[in-house]
Wavefront OBJ file of the C-alpha trace (Angstrom):
o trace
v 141.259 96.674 -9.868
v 143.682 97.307 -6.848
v 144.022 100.102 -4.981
v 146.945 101.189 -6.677
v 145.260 100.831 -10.340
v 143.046 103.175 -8.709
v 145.353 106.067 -7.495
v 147.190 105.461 -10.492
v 144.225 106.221 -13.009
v 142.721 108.645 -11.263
v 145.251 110.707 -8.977
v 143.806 113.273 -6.472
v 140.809 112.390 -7.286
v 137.992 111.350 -5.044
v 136.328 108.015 -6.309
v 132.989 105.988 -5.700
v 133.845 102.614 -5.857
v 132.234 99.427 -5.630
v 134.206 96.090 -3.492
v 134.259 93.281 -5.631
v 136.023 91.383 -3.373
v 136.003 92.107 0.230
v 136.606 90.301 3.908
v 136.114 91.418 7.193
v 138.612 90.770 10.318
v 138.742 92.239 13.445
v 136.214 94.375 12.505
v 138.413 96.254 9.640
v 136.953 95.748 5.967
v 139.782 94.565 3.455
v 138.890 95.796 0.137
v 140.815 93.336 -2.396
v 139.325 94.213 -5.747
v 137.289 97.162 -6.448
v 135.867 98.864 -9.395
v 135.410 102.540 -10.239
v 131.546 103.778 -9.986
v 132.212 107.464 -10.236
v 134.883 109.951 -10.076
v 134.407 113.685 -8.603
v 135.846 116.697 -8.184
v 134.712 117.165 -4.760
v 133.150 115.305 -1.571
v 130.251 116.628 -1.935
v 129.473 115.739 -5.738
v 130.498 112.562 -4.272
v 128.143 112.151 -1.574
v 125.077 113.103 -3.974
v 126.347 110.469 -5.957
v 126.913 108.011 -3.723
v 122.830 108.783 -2.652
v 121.941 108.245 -5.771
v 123.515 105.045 -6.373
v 122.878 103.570 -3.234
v 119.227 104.304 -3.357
v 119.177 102.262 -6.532
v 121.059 99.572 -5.507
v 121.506 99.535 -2.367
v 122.891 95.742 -2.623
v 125.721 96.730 -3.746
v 128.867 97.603 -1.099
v 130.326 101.098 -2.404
v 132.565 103.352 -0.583
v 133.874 107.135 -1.427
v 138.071 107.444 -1.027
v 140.171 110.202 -2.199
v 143.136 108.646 -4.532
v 145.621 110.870 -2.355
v 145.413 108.303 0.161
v 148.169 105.050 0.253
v 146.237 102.454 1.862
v 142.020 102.227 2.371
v 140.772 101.208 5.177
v 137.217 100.667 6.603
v 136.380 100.579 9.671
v 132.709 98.556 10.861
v 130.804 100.128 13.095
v 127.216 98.253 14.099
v 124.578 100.156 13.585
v 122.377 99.392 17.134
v 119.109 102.292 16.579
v 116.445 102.628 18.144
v 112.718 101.146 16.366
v 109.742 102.975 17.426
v 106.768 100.363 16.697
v 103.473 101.659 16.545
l 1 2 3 4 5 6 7 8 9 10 11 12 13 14 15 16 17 18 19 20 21 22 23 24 25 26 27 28 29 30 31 32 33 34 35 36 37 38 39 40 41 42 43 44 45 46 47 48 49 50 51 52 53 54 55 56 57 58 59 60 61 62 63 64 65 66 67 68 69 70 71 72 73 74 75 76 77 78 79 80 81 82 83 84 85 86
């Protein structure tokens, strides 16, 4: 699906999607083709359920938007922590 399939079958909704097809540039992640995981009534239902998901597969690239929104857009941010080695 597009993002527009998306708002339109599920408006002002929040959804947990999963990128199908996706590209990075300039450090901005294009989301081409997505698919719906979940739908929820609320962020946080949303965050437990992106947990969930995640922590069973967490090869798979999903993302939480609400459908009230035009245009998605993710942002990469390099995750540089700190390892404390024993």
């Amino acid at each position: 699906m597009k993002w527009a399939e998306v708002r339109k079958q599920y408006p002002e909704r929040i959804v947990l999607i999963e990128a199908i097809k996706a590209f990075s540039k300039n450090r901005v992640r294009t989301i081409e083709e997505m698919t719906v995981v979940e739908e929820y009534a609320d962020s946080k239902e949303a965050w437990i359920g992106y947990k969930i998901y995640h922590k069973q597969y967490p090869e798979r690239e999903l993302y939480i938007f609400h459908t009230g929104k035009e245009n998605i857009e993710v942002i990469e941010q390099y995750f540089t922590g700190v390892c404390n080695r024993i």
